[in-house]
N, CA, C and O of each residue as an XYZ file, in Angstrom:
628
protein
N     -52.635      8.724      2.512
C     -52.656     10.093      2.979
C     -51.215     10.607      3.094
O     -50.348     10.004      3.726
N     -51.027     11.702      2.477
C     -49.418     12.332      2.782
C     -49.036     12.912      3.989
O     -49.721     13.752      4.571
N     -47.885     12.462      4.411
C     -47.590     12.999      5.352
C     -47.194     14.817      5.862
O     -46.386     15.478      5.210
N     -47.780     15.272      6.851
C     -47.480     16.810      6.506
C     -45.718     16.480      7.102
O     -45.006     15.736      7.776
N     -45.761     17.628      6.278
C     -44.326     18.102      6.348
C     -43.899     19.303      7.103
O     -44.799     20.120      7.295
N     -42.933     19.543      7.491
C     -42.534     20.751      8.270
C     -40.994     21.327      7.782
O     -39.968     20.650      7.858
N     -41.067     22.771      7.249
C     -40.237     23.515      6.401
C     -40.018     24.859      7.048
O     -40.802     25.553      7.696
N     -38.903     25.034      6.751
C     -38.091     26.494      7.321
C     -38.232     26.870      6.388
O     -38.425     26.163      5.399
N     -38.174     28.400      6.386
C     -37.706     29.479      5.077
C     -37.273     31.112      5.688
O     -37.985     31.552      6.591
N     -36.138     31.959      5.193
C     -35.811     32.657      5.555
C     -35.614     33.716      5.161
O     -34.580     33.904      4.521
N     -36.585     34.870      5.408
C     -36.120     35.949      4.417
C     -35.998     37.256      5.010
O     -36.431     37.526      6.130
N     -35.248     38.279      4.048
C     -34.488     39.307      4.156
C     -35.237     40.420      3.693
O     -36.147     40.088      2.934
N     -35.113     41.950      3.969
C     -35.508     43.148      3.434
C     -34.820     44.325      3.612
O     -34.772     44.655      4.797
N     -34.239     45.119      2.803
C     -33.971     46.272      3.643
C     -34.317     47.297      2.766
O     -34.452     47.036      1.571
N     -34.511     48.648      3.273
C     -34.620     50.016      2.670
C     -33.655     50.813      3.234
O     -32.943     50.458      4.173
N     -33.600     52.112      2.569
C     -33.065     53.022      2.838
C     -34.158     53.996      3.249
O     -35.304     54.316      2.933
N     -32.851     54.409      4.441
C     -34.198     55.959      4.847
C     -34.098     56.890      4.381
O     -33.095     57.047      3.685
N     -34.895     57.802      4.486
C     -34.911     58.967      3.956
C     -35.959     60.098      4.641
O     -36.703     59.814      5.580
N     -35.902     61.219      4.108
C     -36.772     62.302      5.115
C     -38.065     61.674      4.883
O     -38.399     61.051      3.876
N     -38.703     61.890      5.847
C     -40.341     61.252      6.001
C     -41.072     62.187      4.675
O     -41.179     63.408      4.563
N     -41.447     61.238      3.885
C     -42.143     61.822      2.920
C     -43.839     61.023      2.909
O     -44.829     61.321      2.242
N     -43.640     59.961      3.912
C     -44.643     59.154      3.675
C     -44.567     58.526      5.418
O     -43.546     58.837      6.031
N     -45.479     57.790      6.065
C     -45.339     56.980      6.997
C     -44.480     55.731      7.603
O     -44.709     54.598      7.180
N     -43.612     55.930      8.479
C     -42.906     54.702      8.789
C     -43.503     53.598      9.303
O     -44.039     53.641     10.410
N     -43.475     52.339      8.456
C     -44.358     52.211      8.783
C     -43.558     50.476      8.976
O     -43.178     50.027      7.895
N     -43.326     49.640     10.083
C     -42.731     48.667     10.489
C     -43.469     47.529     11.086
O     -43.901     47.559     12.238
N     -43.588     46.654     10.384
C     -44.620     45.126     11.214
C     -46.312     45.800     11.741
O     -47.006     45.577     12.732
N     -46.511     46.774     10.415
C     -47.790     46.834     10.083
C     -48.111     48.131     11.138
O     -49.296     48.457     11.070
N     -47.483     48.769     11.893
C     -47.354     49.781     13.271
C     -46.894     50.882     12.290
O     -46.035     50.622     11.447
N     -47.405     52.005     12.377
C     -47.663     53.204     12.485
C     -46.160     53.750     13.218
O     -46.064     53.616     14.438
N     -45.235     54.240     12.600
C     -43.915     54.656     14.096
C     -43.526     56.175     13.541
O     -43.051     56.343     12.418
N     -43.827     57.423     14.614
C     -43.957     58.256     14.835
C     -42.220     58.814     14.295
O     -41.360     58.578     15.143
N     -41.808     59.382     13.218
C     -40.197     59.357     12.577
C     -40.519     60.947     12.096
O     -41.554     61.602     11.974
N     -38.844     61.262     11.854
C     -38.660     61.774     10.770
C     -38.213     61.525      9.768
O     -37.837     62.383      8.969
N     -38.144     60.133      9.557
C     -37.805     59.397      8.266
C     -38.911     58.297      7.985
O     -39.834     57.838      8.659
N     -38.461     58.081      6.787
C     -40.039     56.892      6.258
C     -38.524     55.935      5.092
O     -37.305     56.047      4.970
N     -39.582     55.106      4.521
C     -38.190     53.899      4.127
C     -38.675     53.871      2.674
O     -39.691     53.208      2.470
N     -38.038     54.558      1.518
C     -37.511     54.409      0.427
C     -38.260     52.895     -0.575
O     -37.538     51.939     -0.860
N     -39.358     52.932     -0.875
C     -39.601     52.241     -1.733
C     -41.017     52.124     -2.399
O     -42.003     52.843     -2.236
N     -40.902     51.388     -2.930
C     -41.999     51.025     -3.976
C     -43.607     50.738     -3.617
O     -44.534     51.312     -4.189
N     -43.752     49.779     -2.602
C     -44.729     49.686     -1.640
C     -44.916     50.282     -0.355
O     -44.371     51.350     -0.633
N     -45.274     50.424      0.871
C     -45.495     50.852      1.971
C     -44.125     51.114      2.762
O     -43.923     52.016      3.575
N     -43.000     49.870      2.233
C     -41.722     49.651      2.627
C     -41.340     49.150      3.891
O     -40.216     49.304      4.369
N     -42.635     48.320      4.645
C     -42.427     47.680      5.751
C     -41.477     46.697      5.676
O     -41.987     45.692      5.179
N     -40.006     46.496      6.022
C     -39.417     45.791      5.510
C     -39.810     44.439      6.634
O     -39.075     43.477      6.407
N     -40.539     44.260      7.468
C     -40.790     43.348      8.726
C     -41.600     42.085      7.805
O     -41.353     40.900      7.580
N     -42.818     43.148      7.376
C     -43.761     42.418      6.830
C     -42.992     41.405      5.522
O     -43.267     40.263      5.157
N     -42.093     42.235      5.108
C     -41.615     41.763      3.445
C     -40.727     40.428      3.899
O     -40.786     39.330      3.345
N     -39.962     40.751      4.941
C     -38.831     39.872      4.987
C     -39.902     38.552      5.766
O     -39.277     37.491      5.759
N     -40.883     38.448      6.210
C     -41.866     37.646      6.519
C     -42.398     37.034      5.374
O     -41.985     35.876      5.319
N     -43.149     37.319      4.422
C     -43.518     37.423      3.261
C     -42.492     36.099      2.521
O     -42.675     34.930      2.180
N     -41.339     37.090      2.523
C     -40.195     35.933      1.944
C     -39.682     34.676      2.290
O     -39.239     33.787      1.563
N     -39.856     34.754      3.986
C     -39.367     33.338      4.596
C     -40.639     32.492      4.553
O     -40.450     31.283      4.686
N     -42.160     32.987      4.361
C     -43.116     31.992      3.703
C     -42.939     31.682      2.697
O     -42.622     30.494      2.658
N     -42.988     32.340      1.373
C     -42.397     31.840      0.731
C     -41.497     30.898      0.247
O     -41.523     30.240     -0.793
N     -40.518     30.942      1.361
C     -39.005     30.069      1.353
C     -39.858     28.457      1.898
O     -39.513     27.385      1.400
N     -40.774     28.530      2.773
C     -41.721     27.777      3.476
C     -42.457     26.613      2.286
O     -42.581     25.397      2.141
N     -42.888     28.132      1.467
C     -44.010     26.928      0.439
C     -43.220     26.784     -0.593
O     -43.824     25.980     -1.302
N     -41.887     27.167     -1.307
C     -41.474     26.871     -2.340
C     -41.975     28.120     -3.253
O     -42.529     27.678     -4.260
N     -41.959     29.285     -3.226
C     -43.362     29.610     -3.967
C     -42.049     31.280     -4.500
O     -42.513     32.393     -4.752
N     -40.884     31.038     -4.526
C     -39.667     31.775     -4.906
C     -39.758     33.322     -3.769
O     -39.468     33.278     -2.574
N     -40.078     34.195     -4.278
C     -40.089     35.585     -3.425
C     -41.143     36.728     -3.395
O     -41.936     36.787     -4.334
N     -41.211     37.617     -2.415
C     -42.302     38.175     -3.123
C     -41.677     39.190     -4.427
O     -42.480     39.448     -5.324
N     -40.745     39.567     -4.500
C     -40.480     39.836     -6.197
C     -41.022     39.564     -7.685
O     -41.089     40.049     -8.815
N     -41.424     38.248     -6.759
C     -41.954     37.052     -8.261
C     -43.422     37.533     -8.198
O     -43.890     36.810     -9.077
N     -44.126     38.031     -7.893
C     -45.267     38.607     -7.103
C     -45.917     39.893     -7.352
O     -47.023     40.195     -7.799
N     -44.514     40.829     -6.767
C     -45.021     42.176     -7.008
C     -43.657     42.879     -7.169
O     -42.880     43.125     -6.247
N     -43.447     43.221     -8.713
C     -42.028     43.278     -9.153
C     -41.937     44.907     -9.117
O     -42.785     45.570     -9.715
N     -40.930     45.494     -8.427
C     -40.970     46.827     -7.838
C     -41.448     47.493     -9.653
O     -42.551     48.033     -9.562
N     -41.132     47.530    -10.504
C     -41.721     47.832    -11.689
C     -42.921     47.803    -12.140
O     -43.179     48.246    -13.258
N     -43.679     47.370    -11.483
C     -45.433     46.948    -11.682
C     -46.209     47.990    -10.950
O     -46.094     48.282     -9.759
N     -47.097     48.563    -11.924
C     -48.084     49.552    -11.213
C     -48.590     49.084     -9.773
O     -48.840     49.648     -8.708
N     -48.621     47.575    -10.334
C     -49.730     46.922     -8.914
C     -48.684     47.167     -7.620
O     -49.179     47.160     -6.493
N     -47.932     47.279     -7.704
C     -46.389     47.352     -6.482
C     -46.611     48.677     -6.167
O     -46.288     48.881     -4.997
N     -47.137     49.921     -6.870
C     -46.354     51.368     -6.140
C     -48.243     51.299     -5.318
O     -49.414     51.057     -5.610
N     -47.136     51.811     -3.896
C     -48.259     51.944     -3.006
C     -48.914     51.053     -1.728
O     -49.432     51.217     -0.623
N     -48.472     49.869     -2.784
C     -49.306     49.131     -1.983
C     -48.814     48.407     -0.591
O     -47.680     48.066     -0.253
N     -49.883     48.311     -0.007
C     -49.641     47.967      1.728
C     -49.525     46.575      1.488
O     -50.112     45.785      0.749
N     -48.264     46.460      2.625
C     -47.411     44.815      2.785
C     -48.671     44.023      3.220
O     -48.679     42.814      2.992
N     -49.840     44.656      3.886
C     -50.923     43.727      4.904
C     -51.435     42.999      3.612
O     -51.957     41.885      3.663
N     -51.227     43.799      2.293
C     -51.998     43.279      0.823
C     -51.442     42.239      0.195
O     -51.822     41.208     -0.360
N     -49.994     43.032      0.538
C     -49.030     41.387     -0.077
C     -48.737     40.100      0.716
O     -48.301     38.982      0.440
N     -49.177     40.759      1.855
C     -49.005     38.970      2.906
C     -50.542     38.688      2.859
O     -50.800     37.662      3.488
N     -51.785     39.362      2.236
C     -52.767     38.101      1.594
C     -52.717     37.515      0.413
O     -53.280     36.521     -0.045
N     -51.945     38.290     -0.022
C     -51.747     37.624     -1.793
C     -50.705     36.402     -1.291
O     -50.940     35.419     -1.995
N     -49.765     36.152     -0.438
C     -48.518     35.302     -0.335
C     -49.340     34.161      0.220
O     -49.265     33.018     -0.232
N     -50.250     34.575      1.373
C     -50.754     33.350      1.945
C     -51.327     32.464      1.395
O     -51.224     31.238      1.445
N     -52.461     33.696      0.413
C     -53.793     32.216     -0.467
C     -52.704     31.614     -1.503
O     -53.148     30.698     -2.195
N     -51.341     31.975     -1.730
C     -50.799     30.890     -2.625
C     -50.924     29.379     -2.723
O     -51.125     28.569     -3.628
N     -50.709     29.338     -1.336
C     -50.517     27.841     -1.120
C     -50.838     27.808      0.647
O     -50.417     28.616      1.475
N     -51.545     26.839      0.841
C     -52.006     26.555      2.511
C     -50.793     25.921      3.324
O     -50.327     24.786      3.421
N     -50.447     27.354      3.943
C     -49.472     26.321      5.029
C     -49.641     26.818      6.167
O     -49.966     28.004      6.137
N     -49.498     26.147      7.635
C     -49.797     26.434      8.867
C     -48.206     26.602      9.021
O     -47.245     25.879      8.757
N     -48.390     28.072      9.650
C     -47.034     28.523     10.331
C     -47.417     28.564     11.434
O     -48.474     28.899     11.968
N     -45.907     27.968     11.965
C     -46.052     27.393     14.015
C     -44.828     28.820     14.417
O     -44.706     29.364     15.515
N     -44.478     28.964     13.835
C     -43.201     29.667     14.360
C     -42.338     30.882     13.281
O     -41.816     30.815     12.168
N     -42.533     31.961     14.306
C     -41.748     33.314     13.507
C     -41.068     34.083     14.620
O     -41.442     34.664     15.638
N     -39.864     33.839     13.983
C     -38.845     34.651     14.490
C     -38.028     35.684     13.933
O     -37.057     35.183     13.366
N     -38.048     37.184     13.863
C     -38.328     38.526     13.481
C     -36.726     39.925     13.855
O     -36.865     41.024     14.393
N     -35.887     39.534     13.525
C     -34.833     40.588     13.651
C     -34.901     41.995     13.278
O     -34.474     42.005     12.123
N     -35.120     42.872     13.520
C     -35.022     44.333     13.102
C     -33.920     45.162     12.835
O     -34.218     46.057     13.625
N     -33.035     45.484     12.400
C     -31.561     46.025     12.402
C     -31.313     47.169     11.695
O     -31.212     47.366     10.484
N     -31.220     47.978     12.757
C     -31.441     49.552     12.479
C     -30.630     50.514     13.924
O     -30.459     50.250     15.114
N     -30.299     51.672     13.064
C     -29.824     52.525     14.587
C     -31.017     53.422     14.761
O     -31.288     53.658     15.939
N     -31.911     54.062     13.718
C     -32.556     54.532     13.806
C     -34.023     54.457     12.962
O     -34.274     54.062     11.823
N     -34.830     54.984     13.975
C     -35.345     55.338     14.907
C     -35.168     54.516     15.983
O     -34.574     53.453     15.797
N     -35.638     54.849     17.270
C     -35.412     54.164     18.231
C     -36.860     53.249     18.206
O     -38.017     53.669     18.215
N     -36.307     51.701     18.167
C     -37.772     51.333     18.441
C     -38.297     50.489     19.250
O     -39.111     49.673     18.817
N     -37.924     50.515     20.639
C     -37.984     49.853     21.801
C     -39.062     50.166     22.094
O     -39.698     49.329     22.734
N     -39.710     51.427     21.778
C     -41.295     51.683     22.664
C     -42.303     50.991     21.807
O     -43.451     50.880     22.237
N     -41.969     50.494     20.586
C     -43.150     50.271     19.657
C     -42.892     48.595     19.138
O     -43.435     48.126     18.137
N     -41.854     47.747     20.138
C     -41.814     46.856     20.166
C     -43.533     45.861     20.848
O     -43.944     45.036     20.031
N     -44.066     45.931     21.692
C     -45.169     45.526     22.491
C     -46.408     45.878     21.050
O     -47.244     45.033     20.728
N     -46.330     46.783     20.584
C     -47.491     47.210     19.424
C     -46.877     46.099     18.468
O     -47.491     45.034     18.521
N     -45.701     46.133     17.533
C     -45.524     45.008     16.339
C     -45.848     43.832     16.955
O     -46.618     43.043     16.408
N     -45.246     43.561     18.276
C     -45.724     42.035     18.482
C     -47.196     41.528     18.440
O     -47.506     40.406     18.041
N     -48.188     42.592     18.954
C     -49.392     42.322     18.358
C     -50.003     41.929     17.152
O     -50.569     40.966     16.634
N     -49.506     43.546     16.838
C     -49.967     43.283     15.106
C     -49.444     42.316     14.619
O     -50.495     41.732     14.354
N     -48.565     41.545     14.221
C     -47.571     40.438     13.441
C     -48.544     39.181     14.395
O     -48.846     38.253     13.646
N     -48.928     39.036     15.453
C     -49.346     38.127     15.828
C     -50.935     38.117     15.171
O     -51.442     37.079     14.745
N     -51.300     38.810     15.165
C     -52.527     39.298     14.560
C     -52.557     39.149     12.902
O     -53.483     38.694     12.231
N     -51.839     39.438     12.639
C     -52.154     39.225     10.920
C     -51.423     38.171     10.415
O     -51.355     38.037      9.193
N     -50.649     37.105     11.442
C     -50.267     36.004     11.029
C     -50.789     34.778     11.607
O     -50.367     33.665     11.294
N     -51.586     34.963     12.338
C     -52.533     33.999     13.460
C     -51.330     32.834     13.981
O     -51.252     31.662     13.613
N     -50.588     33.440     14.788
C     -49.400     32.788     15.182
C     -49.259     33.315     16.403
O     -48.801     34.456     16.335
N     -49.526     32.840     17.799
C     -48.726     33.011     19.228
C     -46.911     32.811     18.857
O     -46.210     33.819     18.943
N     -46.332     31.598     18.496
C     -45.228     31.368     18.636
C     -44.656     32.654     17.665
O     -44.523     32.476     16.454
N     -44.358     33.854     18.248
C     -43.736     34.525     17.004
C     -42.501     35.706     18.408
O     -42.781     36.254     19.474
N     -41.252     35.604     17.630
C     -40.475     36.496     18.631
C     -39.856     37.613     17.359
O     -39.663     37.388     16.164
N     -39.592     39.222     18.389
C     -38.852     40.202     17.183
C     -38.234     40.715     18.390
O     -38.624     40.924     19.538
N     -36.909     40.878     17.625
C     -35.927     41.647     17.877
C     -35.086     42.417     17.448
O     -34.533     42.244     16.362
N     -34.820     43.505     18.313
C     -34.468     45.122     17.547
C     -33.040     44.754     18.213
O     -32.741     44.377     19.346
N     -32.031     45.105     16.665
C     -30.511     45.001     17.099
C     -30.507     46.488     16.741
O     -31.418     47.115     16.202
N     -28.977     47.060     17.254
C     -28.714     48.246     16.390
C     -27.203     47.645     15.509
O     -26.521     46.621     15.514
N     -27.205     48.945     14.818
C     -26.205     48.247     14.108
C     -24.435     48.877     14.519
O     -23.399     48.659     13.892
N     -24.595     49.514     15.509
C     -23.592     50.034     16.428
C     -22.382     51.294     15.456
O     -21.174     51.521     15.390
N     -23.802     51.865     14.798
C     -22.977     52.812     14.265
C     -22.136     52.227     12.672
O     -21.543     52.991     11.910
N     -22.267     50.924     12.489
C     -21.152     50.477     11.695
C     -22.055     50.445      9.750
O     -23.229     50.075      9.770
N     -21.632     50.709      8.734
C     -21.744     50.584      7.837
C     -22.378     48.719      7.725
O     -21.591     47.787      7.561
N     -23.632     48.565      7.832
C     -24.315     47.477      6.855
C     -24.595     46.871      5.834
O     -25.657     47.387      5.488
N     -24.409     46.307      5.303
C     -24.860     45.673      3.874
C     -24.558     46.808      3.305
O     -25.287     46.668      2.323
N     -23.875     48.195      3.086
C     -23.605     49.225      2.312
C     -24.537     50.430      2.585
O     -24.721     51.307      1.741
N     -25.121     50.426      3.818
C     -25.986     51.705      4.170
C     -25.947     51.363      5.386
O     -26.059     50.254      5.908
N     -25.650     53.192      6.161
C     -25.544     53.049      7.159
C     -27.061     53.796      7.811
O     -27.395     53.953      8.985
N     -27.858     54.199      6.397
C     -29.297     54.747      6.482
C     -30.319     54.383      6.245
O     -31.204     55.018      5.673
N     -30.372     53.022      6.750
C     -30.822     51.917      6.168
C     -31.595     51.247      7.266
O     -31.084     51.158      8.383
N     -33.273     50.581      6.928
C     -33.680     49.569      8.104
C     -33.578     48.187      7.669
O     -34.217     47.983      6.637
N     -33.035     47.284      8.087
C     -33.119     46.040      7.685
C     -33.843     45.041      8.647
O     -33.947     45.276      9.850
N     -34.544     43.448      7.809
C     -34.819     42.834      8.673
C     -34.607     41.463      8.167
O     -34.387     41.283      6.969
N     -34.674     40.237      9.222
C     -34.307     38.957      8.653
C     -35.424     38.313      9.519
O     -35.513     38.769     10.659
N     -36.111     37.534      9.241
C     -36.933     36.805      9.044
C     -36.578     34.917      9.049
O     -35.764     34.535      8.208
N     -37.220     33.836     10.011
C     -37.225     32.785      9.708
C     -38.312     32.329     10.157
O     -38.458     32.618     11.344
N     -39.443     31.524      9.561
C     -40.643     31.057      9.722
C     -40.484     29.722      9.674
O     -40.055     29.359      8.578
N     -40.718     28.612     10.659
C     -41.498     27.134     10.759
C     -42.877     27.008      9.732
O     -43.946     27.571      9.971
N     -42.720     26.511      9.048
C     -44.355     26.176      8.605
C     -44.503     24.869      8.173
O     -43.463     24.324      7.800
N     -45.482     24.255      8.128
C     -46.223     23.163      8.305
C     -47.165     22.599      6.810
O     -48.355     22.306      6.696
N     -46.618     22.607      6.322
C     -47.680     22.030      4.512
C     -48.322     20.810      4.352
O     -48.903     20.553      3.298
């Protein structure tokens, strides 16, 4: 019998904002903006950068490899779609998610208690922590209009 194993993986997302043309929409929560986030799918970057550190988990490369912003199947579609497509890849029990948010804006301290649900909820994981940094005004990764998130998941194969 093989022994299970236990694997880290860590992943990243960011968008750019822009005037709300569509729903902001962050760790699967609904957040009341005048901006929405610049991309191809729903643009939850919470869910994505989750997505990726499973990934990093099962070996299984990114969700890029998946749903390549160029693919019809990509415009539109909700992250809740791509973290079932990531999961049935490969069976792994995740014990642990830990969730950075890094953004000046919107403010999202009130809608912290709602993501922790949802993310606990669509990842069947108690052990899961998120946290909202700001980015203190300073130019990020090259946007200062920008939501980013980083992501590291425990999982269990």
């Amino acid at each position: 019998m093989a022994k299970k194993q236990l694997r880290a993986g860590i992943g990243f997302d960011i968008h750019n904002l822009i005037k709300a043309k569509k729903d902001l929409i962050l760790g699967a929560v609904k957040i009341p903006s005048l901006y929405s986030l610049k991309a191809v799918s729903d643009g939850d970057v919470v869910l994505h950068a989750i997505c990726d550190a499973i990934c990093g988990v099962a070996c299984l490369g990114d969700i890029g490899d998946y749903f390549a912003p160029s693919s019809r199947r990509s415009k539109g579609i909700s992250s809740k779609d791509i973290v079932k497509v990531i999961l049935a890849k490969k069976k792994i029990k995740i014990l642990n998610i830990d969730v950075t948010i890094i953004t000046d804006k919107p403010k999202l301290v009130f809608y912290k208690r709602a993501m922790l649900k949802s993310l606990k909820k669509i990842f069947k994981v108690e052990a899961l922590n998120l946290k909202i940094k700001s980015k203190e005004g300073r130019d990020f990764l090259g946007s200062k209009n920008a939501i980013s998130c980083v992501a590291l998941v425990l999982g269990q194969l």
